[in-house]
VEXFIBA-899559 format. One record per atom (N, C-alpha, C): z, y, x; residue number from 1; atom name; residue in three letters. Coordinates in nm, 3 decimals. Atoms other than C-alpha are relative to their C-alpha. Layout:
VEXFIBA-899559
+---------+---------+---------+-----+----+-----+
:      zz :      yy :      xx :   k :  a :   r :
+---------+---------+---------+-----+----+-----+
:       Z :       Y :       X : NUM : CA : ALA :
...
+---------+---------+---------+-----+----+-----+
end
This chain:
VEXFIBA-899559
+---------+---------+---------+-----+----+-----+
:      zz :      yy :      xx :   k :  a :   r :
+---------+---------+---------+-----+----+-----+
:   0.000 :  -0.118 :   0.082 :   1 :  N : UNK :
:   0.000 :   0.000 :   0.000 :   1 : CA : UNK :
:   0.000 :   0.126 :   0.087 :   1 :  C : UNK :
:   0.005 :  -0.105 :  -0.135 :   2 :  N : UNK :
:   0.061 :   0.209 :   0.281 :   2 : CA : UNK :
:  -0.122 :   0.027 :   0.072 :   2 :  C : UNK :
:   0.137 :   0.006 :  -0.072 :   3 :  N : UNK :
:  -0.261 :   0.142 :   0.440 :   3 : CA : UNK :
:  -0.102 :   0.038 :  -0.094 :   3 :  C : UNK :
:   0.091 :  -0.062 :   0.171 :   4 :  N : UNK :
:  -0.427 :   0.226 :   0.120 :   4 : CA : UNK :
:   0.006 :   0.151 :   0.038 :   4 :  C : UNK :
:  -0.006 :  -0.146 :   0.063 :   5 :  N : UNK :
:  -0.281 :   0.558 :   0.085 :   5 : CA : UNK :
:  -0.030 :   0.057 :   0.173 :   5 :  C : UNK :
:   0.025 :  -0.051 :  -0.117 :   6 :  N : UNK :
:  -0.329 :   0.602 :   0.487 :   6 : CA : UNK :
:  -0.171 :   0.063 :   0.024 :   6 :  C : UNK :
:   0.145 :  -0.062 :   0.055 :   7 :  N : UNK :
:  -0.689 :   0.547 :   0.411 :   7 : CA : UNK :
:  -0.045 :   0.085 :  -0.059 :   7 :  C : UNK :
:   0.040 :  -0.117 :   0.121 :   8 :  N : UNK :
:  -0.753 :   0.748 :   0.120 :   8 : CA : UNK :
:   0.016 :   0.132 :   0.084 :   8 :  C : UNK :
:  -0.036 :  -0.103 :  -0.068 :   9 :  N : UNK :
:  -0.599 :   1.027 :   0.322 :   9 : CA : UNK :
:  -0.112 :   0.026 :   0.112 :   9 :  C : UNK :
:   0.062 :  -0.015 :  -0.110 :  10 :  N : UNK :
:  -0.810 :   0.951 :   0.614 :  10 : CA : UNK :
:  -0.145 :   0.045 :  -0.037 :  10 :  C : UNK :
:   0.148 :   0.020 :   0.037 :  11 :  N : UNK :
:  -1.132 :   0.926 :   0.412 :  11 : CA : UNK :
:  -0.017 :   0.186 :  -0.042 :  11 :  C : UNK :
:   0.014 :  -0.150 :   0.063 :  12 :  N : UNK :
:  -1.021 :   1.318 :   0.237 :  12 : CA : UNK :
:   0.017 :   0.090 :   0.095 :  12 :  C : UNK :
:   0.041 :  -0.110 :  -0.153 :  13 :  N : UNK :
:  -0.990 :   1.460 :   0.601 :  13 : CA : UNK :
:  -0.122 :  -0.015 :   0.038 :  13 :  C : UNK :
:   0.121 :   0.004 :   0.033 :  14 :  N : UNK :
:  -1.324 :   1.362 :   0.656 :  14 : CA : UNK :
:  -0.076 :   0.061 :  -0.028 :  14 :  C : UNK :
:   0.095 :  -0.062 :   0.024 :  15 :  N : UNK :
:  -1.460 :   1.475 :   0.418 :  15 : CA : UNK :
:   0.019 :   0.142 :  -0.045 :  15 :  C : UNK :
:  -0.077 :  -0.115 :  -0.003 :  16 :  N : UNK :
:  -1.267 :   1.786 :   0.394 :  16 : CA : UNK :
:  -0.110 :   0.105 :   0.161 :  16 :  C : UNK :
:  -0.025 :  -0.018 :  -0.120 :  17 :  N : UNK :
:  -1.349 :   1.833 :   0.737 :  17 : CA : UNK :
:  -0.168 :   0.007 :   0.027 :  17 :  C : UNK :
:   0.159 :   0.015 :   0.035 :  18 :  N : UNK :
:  -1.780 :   1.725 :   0.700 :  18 : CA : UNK :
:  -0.027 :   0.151 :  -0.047 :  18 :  C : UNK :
:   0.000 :  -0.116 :   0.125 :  19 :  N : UNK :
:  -1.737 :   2.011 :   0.398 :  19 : CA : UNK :
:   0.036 :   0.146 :   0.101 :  19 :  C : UNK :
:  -0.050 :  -0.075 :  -0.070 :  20 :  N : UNK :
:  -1.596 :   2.236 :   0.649 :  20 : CA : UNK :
:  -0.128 :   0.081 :   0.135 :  20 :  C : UNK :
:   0.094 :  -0.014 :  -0.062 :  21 :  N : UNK :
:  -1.865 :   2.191 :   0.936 :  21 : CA : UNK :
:  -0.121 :   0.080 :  -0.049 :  21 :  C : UNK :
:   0.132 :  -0.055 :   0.043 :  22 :  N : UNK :
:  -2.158 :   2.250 :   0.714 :  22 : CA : UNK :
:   0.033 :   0.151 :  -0.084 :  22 :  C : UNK :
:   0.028 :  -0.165 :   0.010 :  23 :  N : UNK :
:  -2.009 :   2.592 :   0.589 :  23 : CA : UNK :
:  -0.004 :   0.095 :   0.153 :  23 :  C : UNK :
:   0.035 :  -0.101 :  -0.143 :  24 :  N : UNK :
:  -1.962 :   2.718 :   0.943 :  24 : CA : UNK :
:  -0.140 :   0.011 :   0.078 :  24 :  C : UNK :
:   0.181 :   0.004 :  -0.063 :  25 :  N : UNK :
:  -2.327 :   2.607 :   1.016 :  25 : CA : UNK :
:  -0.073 :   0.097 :  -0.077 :  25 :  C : UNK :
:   0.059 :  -0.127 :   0.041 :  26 :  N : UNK :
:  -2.419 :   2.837 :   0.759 :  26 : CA : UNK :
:   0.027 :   0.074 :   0.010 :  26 :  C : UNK :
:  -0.077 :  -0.187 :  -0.063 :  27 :  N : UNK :
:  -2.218 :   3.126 :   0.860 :  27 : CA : UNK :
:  -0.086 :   0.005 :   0.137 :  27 :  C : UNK :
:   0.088 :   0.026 :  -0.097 :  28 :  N : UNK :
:  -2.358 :   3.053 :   1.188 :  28 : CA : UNK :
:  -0.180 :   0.008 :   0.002 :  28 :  C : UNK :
:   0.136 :  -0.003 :   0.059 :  29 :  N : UNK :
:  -2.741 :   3.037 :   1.060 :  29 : CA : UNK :
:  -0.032 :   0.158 :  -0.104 :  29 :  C : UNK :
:   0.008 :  -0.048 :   0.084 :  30 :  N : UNK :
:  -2.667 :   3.353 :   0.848 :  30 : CA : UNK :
:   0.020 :   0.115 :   0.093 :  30 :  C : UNK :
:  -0.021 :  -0.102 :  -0.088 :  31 :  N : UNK :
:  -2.562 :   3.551 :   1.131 :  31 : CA : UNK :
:  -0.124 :  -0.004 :   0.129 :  31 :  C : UNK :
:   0.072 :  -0.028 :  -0.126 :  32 :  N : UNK :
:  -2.850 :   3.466 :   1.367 :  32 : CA : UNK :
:  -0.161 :   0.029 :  -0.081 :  32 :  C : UNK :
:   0.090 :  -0.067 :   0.059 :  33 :  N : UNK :
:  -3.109 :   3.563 :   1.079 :  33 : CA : UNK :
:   0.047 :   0.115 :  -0.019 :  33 :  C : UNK :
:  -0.022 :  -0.097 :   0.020 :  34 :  N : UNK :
:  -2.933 :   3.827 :   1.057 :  34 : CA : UNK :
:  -0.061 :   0.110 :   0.140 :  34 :  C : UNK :
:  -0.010 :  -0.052 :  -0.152 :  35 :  N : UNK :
:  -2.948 :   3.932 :   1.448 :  35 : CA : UNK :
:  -0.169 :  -0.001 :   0.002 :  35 :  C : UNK :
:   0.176 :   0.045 :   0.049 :  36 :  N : UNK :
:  -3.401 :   3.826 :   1.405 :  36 : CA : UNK :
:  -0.035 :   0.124 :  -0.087 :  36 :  C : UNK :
:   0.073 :  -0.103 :   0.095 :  37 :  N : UNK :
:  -3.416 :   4.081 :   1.139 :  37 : CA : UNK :
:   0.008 :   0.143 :   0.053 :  37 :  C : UNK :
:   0.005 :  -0.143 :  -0.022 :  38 :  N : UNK :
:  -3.488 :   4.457 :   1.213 :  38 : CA : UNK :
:   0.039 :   0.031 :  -0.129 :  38 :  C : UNK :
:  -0.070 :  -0.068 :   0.093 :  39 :  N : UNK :
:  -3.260 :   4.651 :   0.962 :  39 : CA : UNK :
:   0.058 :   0.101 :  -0.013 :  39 :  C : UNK :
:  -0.069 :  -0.165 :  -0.006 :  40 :  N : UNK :
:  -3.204 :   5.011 :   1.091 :  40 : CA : UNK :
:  -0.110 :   0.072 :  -0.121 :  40 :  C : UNK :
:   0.063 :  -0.102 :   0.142 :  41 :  N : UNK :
:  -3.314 :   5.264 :   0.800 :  41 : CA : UNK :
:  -0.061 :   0.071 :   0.095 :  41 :  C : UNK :
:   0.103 :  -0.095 :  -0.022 :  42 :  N : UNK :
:  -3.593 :   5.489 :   0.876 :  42 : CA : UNK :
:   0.045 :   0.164 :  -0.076 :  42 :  C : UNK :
:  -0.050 :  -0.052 :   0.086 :  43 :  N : UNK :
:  -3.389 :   5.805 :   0.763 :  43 : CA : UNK :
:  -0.146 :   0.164 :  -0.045 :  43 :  C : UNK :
:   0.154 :  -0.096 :   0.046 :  44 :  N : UNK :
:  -3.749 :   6.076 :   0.780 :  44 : CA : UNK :
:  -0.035 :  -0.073 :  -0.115 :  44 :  C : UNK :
:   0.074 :   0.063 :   0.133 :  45 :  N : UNK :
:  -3.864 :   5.829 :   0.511 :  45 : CA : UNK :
:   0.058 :   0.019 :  -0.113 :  45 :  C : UNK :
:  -0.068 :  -0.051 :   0.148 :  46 :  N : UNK :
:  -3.580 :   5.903 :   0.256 :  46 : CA : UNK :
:   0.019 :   0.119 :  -0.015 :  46 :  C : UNK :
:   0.003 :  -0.154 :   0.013 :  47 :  N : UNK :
:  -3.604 :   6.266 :   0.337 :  47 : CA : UNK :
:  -0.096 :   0.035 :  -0.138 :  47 :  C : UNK :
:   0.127 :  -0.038 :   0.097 :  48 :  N : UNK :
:  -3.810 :   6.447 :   0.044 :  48 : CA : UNK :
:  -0.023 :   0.094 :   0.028 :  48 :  C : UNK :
:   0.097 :  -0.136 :  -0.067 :  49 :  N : UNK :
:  -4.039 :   6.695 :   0.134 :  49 : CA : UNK :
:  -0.068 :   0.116 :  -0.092 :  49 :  C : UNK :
:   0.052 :  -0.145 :   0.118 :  50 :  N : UNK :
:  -4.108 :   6.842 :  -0.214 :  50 : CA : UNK :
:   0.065 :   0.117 :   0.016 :  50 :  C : UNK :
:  -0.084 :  -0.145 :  -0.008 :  51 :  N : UNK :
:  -4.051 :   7.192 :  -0.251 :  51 : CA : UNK :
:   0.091 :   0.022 :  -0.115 :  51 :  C : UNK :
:  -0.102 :   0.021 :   0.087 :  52 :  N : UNK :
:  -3.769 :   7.314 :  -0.412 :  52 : CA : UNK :
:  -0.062 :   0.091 :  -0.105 :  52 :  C : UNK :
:  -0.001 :  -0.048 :   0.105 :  53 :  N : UNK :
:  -3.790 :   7.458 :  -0.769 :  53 : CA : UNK :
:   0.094 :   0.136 :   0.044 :  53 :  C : UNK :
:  -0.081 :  -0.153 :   0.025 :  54 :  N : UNK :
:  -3.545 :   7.730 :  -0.733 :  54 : CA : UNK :
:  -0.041 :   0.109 :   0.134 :  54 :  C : UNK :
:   0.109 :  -0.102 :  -0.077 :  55 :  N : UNK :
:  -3.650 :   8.029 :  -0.520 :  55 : CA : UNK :
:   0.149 :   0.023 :   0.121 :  55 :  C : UNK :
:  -0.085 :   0.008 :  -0.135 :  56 :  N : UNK :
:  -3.437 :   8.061 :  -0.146 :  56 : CA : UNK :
:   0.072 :   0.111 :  -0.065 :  56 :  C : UNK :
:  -0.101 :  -0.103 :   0.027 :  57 :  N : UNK :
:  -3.122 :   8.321 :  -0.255 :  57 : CA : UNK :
:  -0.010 :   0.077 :   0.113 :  57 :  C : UNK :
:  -0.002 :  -0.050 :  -0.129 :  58 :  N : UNK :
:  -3.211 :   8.400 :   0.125 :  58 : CA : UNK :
:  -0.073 :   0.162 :  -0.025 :  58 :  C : UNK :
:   0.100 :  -0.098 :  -0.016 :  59 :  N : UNK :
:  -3.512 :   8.651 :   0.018 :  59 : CA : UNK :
:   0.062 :   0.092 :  -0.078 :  59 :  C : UNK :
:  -0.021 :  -0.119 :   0.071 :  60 :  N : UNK :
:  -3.348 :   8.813 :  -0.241 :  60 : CA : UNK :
:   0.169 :   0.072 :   0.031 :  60 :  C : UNK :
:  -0.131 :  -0.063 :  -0.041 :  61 :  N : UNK :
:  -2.968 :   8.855 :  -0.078 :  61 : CA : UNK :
:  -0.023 :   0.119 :   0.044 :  61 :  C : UNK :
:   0.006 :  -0.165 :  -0.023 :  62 :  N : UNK :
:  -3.049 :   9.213 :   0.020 :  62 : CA : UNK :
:   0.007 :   0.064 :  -0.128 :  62 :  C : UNK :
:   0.030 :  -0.079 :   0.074 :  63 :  N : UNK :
:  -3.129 :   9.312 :  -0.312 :  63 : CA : UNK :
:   0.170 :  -0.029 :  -0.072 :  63 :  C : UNK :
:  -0.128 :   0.033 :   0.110 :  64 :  N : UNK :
:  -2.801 :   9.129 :  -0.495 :  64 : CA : UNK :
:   0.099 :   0.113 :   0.085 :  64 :  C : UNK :
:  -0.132 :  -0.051 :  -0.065 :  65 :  N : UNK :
:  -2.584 :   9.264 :  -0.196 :  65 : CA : UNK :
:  -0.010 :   0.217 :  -0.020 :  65 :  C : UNK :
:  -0.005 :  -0.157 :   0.000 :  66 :  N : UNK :
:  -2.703 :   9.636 :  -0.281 :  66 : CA : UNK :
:   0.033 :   0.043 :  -0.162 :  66 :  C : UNK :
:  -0.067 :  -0.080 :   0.133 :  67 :  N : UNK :
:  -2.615 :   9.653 :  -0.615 :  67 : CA : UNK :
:   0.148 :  -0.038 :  -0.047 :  67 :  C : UNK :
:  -0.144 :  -0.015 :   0.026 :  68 :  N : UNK :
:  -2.282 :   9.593 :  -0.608 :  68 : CA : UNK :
:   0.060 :   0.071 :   0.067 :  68 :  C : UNK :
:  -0.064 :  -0.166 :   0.007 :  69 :  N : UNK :
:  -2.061 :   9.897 :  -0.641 :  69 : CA : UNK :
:   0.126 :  -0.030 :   0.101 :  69 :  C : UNK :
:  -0.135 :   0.002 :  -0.058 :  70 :  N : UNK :
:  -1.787 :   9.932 :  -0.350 :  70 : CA : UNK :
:   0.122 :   0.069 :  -0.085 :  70 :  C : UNK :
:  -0.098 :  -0.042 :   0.125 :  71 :  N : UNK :
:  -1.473 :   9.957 :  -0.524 :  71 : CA : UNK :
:   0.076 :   0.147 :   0.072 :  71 :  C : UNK :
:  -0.073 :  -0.151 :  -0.060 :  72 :  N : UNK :
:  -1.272 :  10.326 :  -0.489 :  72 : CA : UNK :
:   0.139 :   0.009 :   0.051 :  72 :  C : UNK :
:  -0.128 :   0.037 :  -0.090 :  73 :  N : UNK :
:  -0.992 :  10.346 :  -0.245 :  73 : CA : UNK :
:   0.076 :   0.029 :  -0.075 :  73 :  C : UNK :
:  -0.096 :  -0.070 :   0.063 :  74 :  N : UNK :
:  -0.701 :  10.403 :  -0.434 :  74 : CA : UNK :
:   0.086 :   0.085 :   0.092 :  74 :  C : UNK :
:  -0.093 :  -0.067 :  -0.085 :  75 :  N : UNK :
:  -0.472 :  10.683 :  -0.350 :  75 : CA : UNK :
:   0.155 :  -0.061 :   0.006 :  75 :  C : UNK :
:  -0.110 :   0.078 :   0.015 :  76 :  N : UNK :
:  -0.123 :  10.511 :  -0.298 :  76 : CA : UNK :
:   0.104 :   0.139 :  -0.046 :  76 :  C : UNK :
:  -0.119 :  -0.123 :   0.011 :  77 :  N : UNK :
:   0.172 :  10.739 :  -0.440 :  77 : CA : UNK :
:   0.120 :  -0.025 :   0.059 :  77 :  C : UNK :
:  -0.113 :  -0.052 :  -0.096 :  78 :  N : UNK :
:   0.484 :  10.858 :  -0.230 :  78 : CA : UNK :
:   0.081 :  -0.027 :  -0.083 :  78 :  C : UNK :
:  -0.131 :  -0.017 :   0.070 :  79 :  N : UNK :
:   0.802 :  10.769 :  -0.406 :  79 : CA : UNK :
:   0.087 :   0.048 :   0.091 :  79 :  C : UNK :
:  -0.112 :  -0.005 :  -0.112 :  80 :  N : UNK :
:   1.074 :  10.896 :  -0.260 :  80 : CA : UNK :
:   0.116 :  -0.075 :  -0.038 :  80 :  C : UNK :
:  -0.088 :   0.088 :  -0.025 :  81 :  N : UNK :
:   1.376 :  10.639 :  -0.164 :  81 : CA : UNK :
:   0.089 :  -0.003 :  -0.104 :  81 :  C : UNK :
:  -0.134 :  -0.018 :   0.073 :  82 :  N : UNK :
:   1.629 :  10.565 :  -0.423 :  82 : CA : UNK :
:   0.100 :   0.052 :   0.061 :  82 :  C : UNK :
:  -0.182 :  -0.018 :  -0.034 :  83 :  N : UNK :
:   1.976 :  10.681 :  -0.382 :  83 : CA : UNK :
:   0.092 :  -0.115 :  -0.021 :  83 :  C : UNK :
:  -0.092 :   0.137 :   0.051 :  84 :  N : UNK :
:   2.234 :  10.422 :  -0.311 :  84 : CA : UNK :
:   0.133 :   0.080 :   0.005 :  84 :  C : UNK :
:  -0.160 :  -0.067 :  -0.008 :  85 :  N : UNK :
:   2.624 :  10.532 :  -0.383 :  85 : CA : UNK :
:   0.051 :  -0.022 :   0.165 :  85 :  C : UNK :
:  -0.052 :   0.008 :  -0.118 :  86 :  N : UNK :
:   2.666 :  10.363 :  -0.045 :  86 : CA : UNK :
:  -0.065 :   0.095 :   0.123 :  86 :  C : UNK :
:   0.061 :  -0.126 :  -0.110 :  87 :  N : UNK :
:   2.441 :  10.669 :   0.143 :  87 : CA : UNK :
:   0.121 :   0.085 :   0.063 :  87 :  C : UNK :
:  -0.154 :  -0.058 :  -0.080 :  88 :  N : UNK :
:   2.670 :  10.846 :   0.378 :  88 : CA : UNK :
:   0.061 :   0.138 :  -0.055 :  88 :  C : UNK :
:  -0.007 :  -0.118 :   0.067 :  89 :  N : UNK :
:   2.630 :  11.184 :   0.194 :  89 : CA : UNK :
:   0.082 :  -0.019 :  -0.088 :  89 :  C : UNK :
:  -0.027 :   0.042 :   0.140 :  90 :  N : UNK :
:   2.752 :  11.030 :  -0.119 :  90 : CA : UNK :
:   0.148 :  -0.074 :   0.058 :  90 :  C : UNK :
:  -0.137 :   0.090 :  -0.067 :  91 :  N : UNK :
:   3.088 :  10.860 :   0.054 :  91 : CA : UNK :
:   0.117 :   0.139 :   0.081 :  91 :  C : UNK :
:  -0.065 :  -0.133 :  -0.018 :  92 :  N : UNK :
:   3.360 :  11.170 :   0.058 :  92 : CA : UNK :
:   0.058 :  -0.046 :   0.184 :  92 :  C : UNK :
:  -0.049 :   0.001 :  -0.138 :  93 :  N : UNK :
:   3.518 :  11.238 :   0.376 :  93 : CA : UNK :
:   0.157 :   0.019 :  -0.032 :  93 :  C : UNK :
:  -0.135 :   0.068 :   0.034 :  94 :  N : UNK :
:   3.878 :  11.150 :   0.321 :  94 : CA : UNK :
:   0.093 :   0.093 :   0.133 :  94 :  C : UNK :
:  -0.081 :  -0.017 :  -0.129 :  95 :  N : UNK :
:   4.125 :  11.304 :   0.561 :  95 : CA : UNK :
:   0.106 :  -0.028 :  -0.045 :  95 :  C : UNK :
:  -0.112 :   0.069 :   0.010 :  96 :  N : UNK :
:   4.492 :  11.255 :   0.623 :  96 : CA : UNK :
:   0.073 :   0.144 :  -0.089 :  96 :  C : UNK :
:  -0.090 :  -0.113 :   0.093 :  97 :  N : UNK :
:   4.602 :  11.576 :   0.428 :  97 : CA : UNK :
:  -0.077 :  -0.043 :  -0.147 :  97 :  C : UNK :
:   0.072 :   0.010 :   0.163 :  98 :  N : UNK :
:   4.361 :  11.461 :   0.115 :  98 : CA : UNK :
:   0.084 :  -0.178 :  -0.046 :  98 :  C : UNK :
:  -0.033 :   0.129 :   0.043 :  99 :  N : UNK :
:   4.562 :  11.110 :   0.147 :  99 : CA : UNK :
:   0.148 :   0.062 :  -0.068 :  99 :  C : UNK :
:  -0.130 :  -0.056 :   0.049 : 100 :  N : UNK :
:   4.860 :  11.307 :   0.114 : 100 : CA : UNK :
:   0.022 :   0.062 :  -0.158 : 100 :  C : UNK :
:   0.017 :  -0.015 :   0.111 : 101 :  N : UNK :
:   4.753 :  11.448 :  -0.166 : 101 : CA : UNK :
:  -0.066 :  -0.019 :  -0.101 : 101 :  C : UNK :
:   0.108 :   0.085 :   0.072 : 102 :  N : UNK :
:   4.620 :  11.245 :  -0.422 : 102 : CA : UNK :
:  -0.117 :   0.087 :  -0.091 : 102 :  C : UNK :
:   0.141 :  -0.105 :   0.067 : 103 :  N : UNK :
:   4.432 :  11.563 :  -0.618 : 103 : CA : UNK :
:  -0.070 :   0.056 :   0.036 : 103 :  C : UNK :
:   0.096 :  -0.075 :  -0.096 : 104 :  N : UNK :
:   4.273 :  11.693 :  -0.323 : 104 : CA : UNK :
:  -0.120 :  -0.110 :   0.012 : 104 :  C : UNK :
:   0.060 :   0.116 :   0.001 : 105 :  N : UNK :
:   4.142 :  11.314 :  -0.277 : 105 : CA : UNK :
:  -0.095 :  -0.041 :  -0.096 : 105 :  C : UNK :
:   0.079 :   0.032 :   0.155 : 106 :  N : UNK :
:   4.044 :  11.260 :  -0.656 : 106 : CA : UNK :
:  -0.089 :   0.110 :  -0.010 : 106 :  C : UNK :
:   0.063 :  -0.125 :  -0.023 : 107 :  N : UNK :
:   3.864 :  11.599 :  -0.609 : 107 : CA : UNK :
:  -0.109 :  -0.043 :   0.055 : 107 :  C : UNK :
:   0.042 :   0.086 :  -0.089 : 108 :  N : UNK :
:   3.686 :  11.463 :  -0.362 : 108 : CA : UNK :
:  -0.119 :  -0.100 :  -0.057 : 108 :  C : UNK :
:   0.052 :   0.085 :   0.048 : 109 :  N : UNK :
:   3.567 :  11.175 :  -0.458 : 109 : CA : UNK :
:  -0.064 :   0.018 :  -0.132 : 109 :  C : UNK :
:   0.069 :  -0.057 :   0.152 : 110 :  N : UNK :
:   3.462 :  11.338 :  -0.813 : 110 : CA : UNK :
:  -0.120 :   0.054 :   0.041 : 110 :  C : UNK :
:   0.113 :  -0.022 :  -0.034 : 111 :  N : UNK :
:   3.244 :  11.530 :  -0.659 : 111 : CA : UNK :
:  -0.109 :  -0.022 :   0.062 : 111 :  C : UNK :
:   0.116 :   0.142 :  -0.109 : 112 :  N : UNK :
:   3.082 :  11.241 :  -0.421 : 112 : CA : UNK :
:  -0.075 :  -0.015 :  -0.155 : 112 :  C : UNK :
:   0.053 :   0.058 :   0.117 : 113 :  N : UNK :
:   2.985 :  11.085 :  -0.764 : 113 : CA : UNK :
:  -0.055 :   0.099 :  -0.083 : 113 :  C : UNK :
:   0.095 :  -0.097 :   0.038 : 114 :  N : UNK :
:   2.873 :  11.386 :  -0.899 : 114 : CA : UNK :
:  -0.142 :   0.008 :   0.038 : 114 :  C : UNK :
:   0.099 :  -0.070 :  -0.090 : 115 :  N : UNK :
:   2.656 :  11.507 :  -0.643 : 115 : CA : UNK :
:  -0.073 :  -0.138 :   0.023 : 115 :  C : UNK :
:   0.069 :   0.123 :  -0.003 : 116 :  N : UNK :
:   2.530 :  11.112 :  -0.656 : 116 : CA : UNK :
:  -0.069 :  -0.011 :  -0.083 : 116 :  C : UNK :
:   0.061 :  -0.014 :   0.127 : 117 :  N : UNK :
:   2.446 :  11.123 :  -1.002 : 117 : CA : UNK :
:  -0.077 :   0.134 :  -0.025 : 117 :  C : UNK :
:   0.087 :  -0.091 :   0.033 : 118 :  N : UNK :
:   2.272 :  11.439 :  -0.997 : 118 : CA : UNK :
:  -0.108 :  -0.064 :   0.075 : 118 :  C : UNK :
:   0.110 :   0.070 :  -0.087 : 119 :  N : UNK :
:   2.060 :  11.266 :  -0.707 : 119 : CA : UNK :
:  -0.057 :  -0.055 :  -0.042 : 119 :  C : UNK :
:   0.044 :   0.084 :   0.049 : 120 :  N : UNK :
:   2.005 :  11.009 :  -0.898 : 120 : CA : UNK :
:  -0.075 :   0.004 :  -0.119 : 120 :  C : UNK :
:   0.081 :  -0.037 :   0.089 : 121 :  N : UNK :
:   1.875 :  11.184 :  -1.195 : 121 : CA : UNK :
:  -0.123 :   0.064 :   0.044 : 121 :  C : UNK :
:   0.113 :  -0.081 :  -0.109 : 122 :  N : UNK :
:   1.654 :  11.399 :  -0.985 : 122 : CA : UNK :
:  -0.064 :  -0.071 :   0.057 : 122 :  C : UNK :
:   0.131 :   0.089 :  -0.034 : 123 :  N : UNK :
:   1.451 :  11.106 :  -0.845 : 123 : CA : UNK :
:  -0.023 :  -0.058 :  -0.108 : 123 :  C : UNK :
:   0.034 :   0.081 :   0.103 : 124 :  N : UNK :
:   1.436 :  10.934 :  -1.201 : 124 : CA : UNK :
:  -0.101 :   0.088 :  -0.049 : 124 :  C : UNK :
:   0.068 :  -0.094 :   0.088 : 125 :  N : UNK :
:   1.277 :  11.250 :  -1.315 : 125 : CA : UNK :
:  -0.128 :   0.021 :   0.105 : 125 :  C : UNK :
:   0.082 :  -0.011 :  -0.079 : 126 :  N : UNK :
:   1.071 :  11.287 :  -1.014 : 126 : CA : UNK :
:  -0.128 :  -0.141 :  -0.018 : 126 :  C : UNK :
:   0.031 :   0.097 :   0.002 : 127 :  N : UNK :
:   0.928 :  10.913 :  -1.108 : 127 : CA : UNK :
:  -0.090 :   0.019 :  -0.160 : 127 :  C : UNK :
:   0.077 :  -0.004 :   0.111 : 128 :  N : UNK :
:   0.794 :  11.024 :  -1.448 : 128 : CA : UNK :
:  -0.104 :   0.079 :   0.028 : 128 :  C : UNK :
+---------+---------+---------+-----+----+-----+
end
């Protein structure tokens, strides 16, 4: 039974193996008709030589490029800088006799914020 199935086995390498040969003979045979044949493209031959339908944009680019209008420089406008509360103008000057006295101080400082807010209206209005 053993020798049976040793056979059988032996007989399907074989022909496994036969089956095997004769495709590499054709790979082999497929590659040396291949190598026999001339098969570079001729690429002048797929060129087309008709003329074109539409007319070269070359002849008439002078005429397109002169009628279009250069656009007008704009003038840029000057704003002048916001005011920030933190500008040095706008930040009282504090001394040690205005610490001393807190209404000389509040004085002071009233009129920082004043003189800020007038600034500050005075470029808003300047902006309309």
């Amino acid at each position: 039974m053993i020798n049976k199935e040793r056979q059988s086995n032996q007989e399907d390498a074989n022909l496994k193996t036969e089956q095997a040969q004769k495709e590499l003979k054709i790979i082999d045979n497929l590659l040396r008709h291949t190598l026999d044949v001339d098969d570079t493209i001729d690429w002048n031959k797929l060129k087309s030589k008709k003329k074109f339908s539409e007319i070269n944009p070359n002849n008439s680019l002078d005429l397109l490029i002169s009628k279009i209008k250069k656009p007008h420089k704009k003038e840029l406008k000057e704003y002048p800088r916001k005011p920030q509360s933190t500008d040095k103008e706008y930040i009282p000057k504090i001394t040690l006799f205005d610490k001393m006295i807190s209404s000389r101080k509040k004085a002071k400082e009233d009129n920082s914020k004043n003189l800020f807010n007038q600034s500050l209206n005075n470029w808003e209005k300047r902006l309309e």
